[in-house]
VEXFI-45116 format. One record per residue (C-alpha): residue number from 1; residue in three letters; x, y, z. Coordinates in nm, 3 decimals. Layout:
BEGIN
(NUM "ALA" (X Y Z))
...
This chain:
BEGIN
(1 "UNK" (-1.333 1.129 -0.882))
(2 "UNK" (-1.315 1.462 -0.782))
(3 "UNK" (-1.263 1.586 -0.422))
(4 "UNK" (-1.578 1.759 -0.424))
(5 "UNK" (-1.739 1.456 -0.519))
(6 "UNK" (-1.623 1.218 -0.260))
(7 "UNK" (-1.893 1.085 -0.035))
(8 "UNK" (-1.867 1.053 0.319))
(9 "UNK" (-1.695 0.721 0.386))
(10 "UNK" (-1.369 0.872 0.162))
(11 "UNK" (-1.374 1.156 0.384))
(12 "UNK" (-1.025 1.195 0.554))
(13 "UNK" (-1.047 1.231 0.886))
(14 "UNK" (-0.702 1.216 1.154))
(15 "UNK" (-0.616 0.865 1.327))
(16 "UNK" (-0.523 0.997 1.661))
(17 "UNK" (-0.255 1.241 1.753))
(18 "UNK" (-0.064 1.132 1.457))
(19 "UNK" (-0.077 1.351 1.201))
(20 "UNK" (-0.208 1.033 0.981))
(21 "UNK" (-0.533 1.055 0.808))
(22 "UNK" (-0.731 0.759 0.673))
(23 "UNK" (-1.065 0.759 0.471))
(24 "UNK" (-1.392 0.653 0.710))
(25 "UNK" (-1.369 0.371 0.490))
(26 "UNK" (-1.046 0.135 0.427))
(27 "UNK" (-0.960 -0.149 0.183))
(28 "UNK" (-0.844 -0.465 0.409))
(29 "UNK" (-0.655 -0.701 0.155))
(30 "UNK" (-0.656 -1.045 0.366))
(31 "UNK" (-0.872 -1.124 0.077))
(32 "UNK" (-0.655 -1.033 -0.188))
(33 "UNK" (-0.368 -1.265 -0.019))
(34 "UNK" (-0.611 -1.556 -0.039))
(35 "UNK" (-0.836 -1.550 0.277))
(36 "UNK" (-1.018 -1.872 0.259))
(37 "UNK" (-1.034 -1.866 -0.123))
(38 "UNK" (-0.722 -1.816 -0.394))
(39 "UNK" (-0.770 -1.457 -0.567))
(40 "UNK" (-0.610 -1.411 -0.898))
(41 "UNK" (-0.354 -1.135 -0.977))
(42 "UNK" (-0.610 -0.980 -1.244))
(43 "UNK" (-0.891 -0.986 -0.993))
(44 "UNK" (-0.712 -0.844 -0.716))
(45 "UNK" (-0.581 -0.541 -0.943))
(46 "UNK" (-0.982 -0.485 -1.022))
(47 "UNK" (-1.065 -0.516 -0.712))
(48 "UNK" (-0.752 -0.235 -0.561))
(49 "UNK" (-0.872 -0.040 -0.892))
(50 "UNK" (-1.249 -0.001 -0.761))
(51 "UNK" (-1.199 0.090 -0.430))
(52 "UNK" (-0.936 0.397 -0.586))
(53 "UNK" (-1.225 0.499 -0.793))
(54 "UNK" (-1.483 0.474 -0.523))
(55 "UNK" (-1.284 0.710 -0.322))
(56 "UNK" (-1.125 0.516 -0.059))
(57 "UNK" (-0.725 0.623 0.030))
(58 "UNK" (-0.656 0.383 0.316))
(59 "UNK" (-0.517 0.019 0.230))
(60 "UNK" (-0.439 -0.249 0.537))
(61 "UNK" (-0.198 -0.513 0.500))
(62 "UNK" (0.019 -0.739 0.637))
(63 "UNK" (0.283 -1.018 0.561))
(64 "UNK" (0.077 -1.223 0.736))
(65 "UNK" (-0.194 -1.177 0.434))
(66 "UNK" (-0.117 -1.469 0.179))
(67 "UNK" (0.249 -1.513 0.301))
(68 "UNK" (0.344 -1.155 0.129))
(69 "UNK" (0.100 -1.212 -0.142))
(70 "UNK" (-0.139 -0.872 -0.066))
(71 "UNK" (0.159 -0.680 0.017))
(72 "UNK" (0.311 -0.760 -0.337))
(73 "UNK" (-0.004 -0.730 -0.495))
(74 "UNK" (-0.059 -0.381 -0.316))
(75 "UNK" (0.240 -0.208 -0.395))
(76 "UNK" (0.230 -0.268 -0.764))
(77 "UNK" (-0.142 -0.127 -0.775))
(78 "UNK" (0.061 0.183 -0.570))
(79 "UNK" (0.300 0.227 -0.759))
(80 "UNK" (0.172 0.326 -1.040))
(81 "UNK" (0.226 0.701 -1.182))
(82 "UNK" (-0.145 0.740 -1.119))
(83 "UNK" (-0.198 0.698 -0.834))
(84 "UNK" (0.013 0.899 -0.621))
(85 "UNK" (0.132 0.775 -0.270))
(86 "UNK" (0.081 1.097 -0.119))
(87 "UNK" (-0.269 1.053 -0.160))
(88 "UNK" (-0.356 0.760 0.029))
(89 "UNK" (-0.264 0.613 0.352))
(90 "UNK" (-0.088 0.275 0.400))
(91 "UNK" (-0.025 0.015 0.704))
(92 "UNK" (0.160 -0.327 0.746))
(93 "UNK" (0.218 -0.514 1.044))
(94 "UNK" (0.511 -0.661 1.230))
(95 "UNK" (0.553 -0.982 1.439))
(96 "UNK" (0.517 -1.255 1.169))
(97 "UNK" (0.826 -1.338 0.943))
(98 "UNK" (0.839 -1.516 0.649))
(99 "UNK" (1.083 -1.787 0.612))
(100 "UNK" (1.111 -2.051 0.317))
(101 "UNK" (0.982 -2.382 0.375))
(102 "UNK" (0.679 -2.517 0.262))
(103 "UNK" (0.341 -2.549 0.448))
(104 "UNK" (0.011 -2.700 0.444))
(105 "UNK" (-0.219 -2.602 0.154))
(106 "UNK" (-0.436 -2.345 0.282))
(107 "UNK" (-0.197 -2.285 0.602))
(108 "UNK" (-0.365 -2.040 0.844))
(109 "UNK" (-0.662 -2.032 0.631))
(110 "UNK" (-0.490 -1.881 0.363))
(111 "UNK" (-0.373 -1.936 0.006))
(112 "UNK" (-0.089 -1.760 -0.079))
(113 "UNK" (0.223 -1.765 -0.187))
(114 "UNK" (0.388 -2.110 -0.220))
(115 "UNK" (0.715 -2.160 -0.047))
(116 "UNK" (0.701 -1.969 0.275))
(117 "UNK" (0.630 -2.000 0.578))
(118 "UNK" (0.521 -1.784 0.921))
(119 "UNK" (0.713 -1.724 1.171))
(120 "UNK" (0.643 -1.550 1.537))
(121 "UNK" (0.899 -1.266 1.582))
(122 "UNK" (0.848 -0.992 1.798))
(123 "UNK" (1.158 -0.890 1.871))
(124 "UNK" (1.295 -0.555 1.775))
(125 "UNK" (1.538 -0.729 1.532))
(126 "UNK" (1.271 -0.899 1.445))
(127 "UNK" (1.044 -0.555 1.352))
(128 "UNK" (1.317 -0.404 1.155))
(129 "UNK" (1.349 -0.715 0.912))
(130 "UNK" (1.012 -0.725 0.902))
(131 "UNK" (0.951 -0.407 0.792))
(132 "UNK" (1.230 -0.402 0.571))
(133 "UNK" (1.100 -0.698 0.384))
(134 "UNK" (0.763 -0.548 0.326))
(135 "UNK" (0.937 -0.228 0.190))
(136 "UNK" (1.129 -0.471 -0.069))
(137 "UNK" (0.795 -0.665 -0.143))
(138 "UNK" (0.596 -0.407 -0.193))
(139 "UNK" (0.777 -0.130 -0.374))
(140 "UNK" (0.622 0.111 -0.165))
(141 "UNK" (0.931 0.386 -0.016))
(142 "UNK" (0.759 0.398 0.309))
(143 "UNK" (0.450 0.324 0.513))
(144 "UNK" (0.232 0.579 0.701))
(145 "UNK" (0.121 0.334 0.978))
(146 "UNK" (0.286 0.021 1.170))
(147 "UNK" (0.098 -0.198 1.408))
(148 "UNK" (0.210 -0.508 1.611))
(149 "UNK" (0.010 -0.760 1.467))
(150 "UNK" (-0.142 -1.039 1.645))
(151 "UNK" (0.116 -1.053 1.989))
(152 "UNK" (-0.173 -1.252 2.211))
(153 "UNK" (0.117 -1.504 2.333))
(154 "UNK" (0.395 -1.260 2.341))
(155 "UNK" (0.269 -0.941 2.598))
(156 "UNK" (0.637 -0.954 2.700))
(157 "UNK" (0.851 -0.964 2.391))
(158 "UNK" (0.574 -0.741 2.181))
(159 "UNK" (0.606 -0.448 2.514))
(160 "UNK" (1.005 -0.494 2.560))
(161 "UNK" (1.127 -0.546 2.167))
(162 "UNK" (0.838 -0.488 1.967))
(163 "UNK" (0.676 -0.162 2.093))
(164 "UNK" (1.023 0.058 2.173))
(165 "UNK" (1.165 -0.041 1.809))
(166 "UNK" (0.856 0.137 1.632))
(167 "UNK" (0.901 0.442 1.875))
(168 "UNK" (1.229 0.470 1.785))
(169 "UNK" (1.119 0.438 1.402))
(170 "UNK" (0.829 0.677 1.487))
(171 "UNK" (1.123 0.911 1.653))
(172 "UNK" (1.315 0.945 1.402))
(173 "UNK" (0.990 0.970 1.112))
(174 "UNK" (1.084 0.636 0.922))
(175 "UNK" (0.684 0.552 1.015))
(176 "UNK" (0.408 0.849 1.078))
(177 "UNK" (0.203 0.631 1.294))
(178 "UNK" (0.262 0.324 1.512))
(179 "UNK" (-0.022 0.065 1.675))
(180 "UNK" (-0.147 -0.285 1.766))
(181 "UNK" (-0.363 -0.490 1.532))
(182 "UNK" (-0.562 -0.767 1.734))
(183 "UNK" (-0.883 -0.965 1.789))
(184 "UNK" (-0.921 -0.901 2.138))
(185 "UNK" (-0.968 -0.667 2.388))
(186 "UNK" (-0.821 -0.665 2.709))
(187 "UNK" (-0.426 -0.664 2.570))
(188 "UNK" (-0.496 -0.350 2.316))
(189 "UNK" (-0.632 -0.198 2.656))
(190 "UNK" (-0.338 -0.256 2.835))
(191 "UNK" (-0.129 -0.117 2.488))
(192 "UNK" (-0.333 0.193 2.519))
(193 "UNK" (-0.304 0.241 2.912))
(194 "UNK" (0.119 0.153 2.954))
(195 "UNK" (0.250 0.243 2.627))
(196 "UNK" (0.219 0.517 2.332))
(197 "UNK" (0.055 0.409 2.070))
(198 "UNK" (-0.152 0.642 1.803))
(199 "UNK" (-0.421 0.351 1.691))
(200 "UNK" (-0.534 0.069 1.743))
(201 "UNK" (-0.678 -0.191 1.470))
(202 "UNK" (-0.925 -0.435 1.649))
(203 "UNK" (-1.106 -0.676 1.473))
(204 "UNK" (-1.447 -0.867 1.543))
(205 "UNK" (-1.495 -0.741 1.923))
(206 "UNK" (-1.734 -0.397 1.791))
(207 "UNK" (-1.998 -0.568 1.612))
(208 "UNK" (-2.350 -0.609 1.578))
(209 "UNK" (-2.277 -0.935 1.750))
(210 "UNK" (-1.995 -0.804 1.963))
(211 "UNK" (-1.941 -0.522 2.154))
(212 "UNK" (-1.682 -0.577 2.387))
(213 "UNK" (-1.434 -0.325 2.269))
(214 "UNK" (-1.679 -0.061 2.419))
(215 "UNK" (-1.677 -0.192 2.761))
(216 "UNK" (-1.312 -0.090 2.808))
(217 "UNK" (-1.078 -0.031 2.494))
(218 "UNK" (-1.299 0.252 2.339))
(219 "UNK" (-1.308 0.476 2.631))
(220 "UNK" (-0.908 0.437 2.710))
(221 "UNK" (-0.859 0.547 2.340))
(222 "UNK" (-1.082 0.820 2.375))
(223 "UNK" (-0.929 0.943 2.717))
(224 "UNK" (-0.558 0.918 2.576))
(225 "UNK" (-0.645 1.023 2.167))
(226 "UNK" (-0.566 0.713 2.067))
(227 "UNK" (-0.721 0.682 1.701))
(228 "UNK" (-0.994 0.332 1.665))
(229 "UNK" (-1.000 0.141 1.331))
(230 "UNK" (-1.213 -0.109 1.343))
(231 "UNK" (-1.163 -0.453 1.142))
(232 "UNK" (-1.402 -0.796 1.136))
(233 "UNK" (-1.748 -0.577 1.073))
(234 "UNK" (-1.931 -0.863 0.903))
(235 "UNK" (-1.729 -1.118 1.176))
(236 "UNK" (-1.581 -1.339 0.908))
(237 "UNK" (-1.902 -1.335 0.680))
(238 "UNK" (-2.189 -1.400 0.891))
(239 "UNK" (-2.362 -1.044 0.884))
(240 "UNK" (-2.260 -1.022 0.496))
(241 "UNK" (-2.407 -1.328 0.432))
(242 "UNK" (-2.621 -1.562 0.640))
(243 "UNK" (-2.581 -1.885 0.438))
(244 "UNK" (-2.565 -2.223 0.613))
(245 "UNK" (-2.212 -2.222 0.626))
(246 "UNK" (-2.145 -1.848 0.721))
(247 "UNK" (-1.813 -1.861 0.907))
(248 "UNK" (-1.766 -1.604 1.255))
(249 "UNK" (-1.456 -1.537 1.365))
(250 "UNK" (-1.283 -1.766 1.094))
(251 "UNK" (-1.451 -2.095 1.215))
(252 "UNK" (-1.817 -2.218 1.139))
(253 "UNK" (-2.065 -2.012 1.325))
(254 "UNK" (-2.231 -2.156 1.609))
(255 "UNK" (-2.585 -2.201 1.619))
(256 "UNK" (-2.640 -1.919 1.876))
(257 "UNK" (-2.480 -1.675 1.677))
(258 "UNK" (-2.641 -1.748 1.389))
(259 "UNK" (-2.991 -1.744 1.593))
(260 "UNK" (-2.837 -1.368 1.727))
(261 "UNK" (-2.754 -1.317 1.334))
(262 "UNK" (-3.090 -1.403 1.203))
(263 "UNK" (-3.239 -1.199 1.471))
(264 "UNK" (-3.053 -0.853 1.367))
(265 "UNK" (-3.113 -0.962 0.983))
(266 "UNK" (-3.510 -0.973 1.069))
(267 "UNK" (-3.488 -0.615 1.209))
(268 "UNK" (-3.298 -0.488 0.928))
(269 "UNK" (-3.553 -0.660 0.645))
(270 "UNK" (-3.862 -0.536 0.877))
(271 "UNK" (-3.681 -0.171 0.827))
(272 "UNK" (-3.579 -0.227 0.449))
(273 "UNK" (-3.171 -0.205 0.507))
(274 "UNK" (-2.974 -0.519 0.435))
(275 "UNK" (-2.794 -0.624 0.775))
(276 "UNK" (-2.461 -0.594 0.583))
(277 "UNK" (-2.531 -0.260 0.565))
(278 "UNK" (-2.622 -0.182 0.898))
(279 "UNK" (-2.314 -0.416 1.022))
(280 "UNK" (-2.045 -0.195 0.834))
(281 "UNK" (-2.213 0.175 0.966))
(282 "UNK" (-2.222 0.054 1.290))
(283 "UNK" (-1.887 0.101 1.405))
(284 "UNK" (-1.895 0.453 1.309))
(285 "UNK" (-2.155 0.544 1.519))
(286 "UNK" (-1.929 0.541 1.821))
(287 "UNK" (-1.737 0.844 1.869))
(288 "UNK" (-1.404 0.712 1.958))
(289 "UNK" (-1.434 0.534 1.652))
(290 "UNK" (-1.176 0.660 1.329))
(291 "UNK" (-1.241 0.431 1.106))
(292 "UNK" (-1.335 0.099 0.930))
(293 "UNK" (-1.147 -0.139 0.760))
(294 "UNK" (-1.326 -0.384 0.561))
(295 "UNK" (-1.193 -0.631 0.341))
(296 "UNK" (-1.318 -0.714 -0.050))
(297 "UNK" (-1.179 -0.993 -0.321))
(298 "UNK" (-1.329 -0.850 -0.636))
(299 "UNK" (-1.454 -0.512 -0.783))
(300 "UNK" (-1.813 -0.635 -0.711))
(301 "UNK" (-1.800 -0.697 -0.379))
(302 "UNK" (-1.618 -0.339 -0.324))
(303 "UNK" (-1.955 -0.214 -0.557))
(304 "UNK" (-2.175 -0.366 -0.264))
(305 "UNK" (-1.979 -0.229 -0.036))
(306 "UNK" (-2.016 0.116 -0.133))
(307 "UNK" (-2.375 0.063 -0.151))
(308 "UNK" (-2.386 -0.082 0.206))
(309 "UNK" (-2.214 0.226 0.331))
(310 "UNK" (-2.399 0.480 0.116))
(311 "UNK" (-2.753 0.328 0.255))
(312 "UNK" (-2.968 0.500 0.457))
(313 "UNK" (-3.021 0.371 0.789))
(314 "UNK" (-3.347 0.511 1.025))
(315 "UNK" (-3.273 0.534 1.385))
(316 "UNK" (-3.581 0.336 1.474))
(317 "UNK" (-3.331 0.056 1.341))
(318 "UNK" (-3.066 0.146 1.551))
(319 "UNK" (-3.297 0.136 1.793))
(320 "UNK" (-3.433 -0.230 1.736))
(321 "UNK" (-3.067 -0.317 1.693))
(322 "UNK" (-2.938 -0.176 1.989))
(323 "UNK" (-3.230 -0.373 2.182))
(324 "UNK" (-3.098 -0.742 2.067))
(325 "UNK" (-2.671 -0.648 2.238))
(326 "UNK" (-2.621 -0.972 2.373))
(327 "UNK" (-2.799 -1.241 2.275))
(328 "UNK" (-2.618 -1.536 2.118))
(329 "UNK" (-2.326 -1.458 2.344))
């Protein structure tokens, strides 16, 4: 695809202050490390494979994601001669290291690789073997962006250990950009008000079905430039797909968020727009808002999701949707 020809969600746009850019539109690869379900290594190249060719040029990642699994898987797809790294935009995460030792099947809801287990680290040791791992595991020489990922029990060691050891990486242009990745509020606000930071990742709290982030987190990142990605549109499934055992938030859905669910997907059938649809573009809408990162485990599901970004949404719908914030909370 030509750069003429790439529609708007593979438009670059900058992620903060940082010099970074991502497309409107990222590839999240918690799927691709086994997210529920195991992916294969021939269906997670097709899947890294469509979302090159539909434009997108930011990946996510993390060790976190299958034990190392989508990292691996991630790099090789990068590193081939055809797809040059200069052209897209990458991020891990720190905080979680990966030990041998074996683990549950399914551990932390995900099947991955066999042999290794998590473990909490958010100490600046702990970052620089971190990130030096996911250098070796991927293949990849460098990556653009670097968040803390997941530090909801560790404010202290994440602000004293964590945080100063990707300045000092960010000082001295090892990493381009350095964040928090989280699925809450109130401790990326307090990132974005006492530290540094050039993005933040937060999943699941701007949603059709959650807004939180906007009470709080989006303005502070808009006062202090702080570039938005946004993660968790479809929260875990249930706006891609209301079946009876849609998931939200990575647990069954209750029955008042389906009931809020239902109630968005009657507004978007009365308006001929699938909810998915309207759940991905929704994010973007806000102006503090970068980008979205949305996750796919096969070349069809990145096809729909294309689609779902590509469809044309009437304001009266935005409207209608904006009408039903807050029930099922």
């Amino acid at each position: 695809m030509s750069p003429s020809a790439h529609p708007w969600y593979a438009e670059q746009v900058p992620l903060g202050r940082s010099g970074v850019t991502v497309s409107r539109i990222g590839l999240g690869t918690a799927p691709l490390g086994g997210l529920f379900s195991a992916v294969g290594d021939r269906e997670a190249a097709a899947t890294l494979e469509a979302a090159w060719s539909a434009g997108i040029r930011y990946f996510d990642t993390a060790p976190h994601y299958g034990a190392g699994l989508a990292e691996r898987r991630l790099g090789a797809f990068l590193t081939g001669v055809e797809r040059p790294r200069s052209h897209c935009t990458v991020s891990t995460k720190v905080g979680r290291l990966l030990v041998p030792g074996e683990s549950a099947s399914g551990d932390e809801s995900f099947h991955g690789e066999p042999g290794l287990v998590r473990i909490r680290d958010y100490s600046a040791e702990g970052v620089y073997r971190s990130l030096a791992e996911s250098l070796e595991r991927s293949g990849l020489d460098a990556f653009d962006v670097v968040l803390i990922h997941d530090p909801d029990d560790h404010w202290k060691e994440a602000v004293t250990g964590a945080y100063p050891a990707l300045d000092r990486l960010r000082a001295e242009k090892a990493v381009r950009a350095i964040g928090v990745g989280m699925n809450q509020t109130a401790m990326l606000t307090r990132f974005v008000t006492e530290t540094d930071l050039d993005c933040v990742l937060v999943a699941g709290r701007y949603s059709l079905l959650d807004r939180s982030a906007a009470d709080e987190l989006l303005p502070a990142c808009a006062e202090r430039a702080v570039g938005v990605l946004v993660g968790g549109v479809f929260n875990s499934g249930i706006l891609a797909n209301l079946a009876a055992d849609a998931m939200y938030d990575y647990a069954p859905a209750p029955e008042a968020v389906r009931r809020h669910a239902l109630a968005l997907s009657e507004q978007c059938a009365a308006h001929g727009v699938p909810l998915a649809a309207a759940a991905l573009q929704f994010p973007l809408r806000h102006p503090a808002v970068t980008g979205v990162v949305v996750g796919a485990r096969s070349a069809q599901e990145i096809t729909v999701n294309v689609a779902h970004a590509s469809a044309s949404i009437p304001e009266e719908l935005w409207t209608a949707l904006d009408a039903l914030e807050g029930e099922g909370r």
